[in-house]
PASE-568837 format. One record per atom (N, C-alpha, C, O, CB): residue in one letter; x negated, y, z. Coordinates in pm, whole numbers, plus 32768, in hexadecimal, padded with zeros to 4 digits. Atoms other than C-alpha are relative to their C-alpha. Glycine has a CB too. Layout:
// PASE-568837
aXYZ
...
***
This chain:
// PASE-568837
x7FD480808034
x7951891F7951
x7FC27F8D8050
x80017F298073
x7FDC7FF37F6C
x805380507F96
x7855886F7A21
x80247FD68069
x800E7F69809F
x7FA780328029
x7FDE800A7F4A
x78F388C17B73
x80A47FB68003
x80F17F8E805A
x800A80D18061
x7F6080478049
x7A3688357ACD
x801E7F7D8013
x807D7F46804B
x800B80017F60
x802880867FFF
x79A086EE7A8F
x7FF17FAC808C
x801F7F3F80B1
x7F8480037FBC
x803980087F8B
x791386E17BC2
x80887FD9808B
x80967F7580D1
x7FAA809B800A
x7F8B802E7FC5
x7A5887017C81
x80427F8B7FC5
x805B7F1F7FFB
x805880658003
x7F9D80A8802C
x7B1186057BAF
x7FD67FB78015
x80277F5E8030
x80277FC67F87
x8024804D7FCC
x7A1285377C08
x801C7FCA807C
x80487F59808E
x7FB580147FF3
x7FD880167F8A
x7A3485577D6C
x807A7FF38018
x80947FCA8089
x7FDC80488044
x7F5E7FFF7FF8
x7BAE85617D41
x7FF77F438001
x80007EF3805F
x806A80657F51
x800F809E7FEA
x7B8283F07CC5
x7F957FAB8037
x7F8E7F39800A
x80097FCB7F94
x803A803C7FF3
x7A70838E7D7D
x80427FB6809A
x803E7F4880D0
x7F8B80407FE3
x7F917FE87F84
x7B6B84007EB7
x80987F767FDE
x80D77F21801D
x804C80DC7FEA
x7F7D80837FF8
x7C7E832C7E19
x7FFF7F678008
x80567F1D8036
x804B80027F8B
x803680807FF8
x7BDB81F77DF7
x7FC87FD88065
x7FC27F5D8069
x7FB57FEA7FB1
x8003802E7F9A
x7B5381FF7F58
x808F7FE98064
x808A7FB980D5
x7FA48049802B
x7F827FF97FC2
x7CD182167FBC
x80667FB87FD3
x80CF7FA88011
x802880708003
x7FC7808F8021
x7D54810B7EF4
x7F927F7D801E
x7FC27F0C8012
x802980017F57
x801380617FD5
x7C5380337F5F
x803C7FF580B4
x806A7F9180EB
x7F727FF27FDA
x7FD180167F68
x7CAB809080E2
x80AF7FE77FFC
x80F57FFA805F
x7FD3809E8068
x7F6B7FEE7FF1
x7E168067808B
x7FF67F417FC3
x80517EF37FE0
x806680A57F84
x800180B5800C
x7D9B7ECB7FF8
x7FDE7FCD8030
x7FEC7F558017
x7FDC7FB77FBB
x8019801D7FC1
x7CFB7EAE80FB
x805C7FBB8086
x80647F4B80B8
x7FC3804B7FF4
x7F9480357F9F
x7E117EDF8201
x808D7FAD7FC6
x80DD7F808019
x80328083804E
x7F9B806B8017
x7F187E138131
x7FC67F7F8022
x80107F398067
x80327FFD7F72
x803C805D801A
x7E287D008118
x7FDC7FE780BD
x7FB67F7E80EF
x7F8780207F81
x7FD7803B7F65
x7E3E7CFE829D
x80477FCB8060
x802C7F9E80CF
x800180248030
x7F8D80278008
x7F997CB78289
x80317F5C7FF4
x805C7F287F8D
x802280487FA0
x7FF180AA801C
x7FC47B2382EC
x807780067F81
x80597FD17F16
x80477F9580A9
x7F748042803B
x81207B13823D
x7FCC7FF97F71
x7F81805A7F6A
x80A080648012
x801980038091
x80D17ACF80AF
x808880537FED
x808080CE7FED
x7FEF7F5D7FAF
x7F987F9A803A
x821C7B5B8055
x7FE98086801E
x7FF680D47FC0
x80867FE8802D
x80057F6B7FBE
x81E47C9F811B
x7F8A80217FAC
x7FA7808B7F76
x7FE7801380B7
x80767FD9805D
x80977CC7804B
x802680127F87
x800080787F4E
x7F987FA47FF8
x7FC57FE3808A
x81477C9B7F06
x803880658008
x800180C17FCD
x80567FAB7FC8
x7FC17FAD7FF7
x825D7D7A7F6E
x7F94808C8015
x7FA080EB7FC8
x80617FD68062
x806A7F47801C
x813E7EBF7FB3
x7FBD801E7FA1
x7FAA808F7F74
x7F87802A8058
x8058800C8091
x80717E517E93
x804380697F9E
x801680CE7F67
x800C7F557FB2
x7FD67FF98050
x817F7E727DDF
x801D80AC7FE3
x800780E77F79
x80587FA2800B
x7FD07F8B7FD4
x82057FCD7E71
x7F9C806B8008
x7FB580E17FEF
x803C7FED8078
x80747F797FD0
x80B4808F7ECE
x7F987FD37FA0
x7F7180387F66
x7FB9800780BF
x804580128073
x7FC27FDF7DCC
x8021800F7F7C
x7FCB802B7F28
x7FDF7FA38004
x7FC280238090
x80877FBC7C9F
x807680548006
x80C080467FA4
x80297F597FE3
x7FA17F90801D
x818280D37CDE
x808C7FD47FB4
x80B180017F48
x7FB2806A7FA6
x7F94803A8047
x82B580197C8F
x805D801C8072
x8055800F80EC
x7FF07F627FCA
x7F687FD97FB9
x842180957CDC
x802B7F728053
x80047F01803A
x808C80297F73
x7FC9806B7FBA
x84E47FC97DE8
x80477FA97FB6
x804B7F347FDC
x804A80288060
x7FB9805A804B
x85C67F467CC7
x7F967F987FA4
x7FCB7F2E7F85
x8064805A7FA4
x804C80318026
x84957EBC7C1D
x7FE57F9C802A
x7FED7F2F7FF1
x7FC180347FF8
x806580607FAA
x83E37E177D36
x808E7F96802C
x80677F258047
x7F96806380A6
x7FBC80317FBE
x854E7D8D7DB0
x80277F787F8C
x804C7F067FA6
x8067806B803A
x7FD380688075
x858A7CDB7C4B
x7F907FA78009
x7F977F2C800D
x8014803E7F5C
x808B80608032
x840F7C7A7C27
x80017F81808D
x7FD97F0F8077
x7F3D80807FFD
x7FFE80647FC1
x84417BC27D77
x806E7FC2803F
x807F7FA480B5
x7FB880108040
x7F727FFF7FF5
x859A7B747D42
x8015800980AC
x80117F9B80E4
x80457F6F7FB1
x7F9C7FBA7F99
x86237C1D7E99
x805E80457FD1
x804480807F68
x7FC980568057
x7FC87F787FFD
x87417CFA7EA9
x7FD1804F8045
x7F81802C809C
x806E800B801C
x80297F828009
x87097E3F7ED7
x7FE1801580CD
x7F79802F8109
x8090806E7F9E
x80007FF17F6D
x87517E4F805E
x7F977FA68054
x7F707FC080C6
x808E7FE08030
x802E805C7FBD
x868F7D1E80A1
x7F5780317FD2
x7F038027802C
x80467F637FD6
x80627F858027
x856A7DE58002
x7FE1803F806D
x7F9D800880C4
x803680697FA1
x7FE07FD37FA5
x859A7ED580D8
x7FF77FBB8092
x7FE0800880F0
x8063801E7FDA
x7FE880127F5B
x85B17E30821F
x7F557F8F7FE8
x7F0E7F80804A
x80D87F928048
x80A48042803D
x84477D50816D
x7FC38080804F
x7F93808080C1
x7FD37FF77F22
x805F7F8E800F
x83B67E9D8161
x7FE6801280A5
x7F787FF880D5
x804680947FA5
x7FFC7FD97F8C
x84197F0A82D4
x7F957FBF802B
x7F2B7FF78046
x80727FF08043
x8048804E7FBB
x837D7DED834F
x7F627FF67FEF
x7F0F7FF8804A
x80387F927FEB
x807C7FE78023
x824B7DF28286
x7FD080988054
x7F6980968098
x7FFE80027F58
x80307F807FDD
x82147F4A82F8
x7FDD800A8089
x7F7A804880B0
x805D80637FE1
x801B800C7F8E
x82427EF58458
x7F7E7FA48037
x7F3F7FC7809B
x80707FDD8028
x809C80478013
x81037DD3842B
x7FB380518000
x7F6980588062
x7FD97FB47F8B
x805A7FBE8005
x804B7ED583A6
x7FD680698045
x7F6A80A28033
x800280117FB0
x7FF57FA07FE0
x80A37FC7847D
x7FB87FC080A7
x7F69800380EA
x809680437FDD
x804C800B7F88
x803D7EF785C2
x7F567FFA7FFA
x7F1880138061
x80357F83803E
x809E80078019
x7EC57ED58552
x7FAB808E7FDA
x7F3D80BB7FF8
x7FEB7F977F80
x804B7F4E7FED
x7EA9804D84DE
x7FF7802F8079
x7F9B807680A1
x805280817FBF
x80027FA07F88
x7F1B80AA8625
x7F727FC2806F
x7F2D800880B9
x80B57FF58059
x808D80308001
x7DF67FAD867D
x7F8F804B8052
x7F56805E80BD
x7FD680007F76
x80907FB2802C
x7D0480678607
x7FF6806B7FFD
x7F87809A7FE7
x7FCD7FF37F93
x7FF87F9E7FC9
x7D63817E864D
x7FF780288091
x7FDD80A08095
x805080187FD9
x803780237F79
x7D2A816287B1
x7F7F7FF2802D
x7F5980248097
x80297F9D801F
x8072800E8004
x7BCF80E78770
x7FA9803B7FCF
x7F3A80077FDD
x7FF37FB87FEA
x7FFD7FA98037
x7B80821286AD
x7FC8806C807C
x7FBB80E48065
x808180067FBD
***
C-alpha cells in the first residue's frame, strides 16, 4: 500500500513538473491570443468547439490560431533544442 502511494505521488509530482514546463513555454509565446488559445486547449482541456465560442472564432479560424501558435512555439523549442 505504501509503494502505491509512493508512485501516485511521483505520478503527480511528474505531472506537475510537466504542466509547469508546458506554462512555461506558452508564456513564451509574444501573441496574447496564441497564449489564450493553448491555455485554453493544453491547460484547461477544452474541446475546439468550446475554446472557439469562448473566444468567439469560428471553428476554422481556431484552427488556423492554433497552427500558428504552434509554429511560435515550435521555433523556440527547436531553440533549445540545439543548445541542449
Amino acid at each position: 500500500m505504501v509503494d502505491m502511494e509512493n508512485e501516485i505521488n511521483d505520478d503527480i509530482d511528474t505531472l506537475v513538473d510537466l504542466k509547469a514546463e508546458i506554462m512555461a513555454c506558452i508564456k513564451r509565446v509574444e501573441n496574447t491570443e496564441y497564449q489564450t488559445l493553448l491555455e485554453l486547449r493544453y491547460l484547461c482541456f477544452k474541446r475546439w468547439e468550446e475554446i472557439a465560442i469562448d473566444l468567439k472564432y469560428s471553428m476554422q479560424y481556431a484552427f488556423r490560431m492554433h497552427e500558428r501558435a504552434l509554429e511560435e512555439a515550435g521555433s523556440f523549442l527547436k531553440e533549445e533544442s540545439k543548445v541542449d
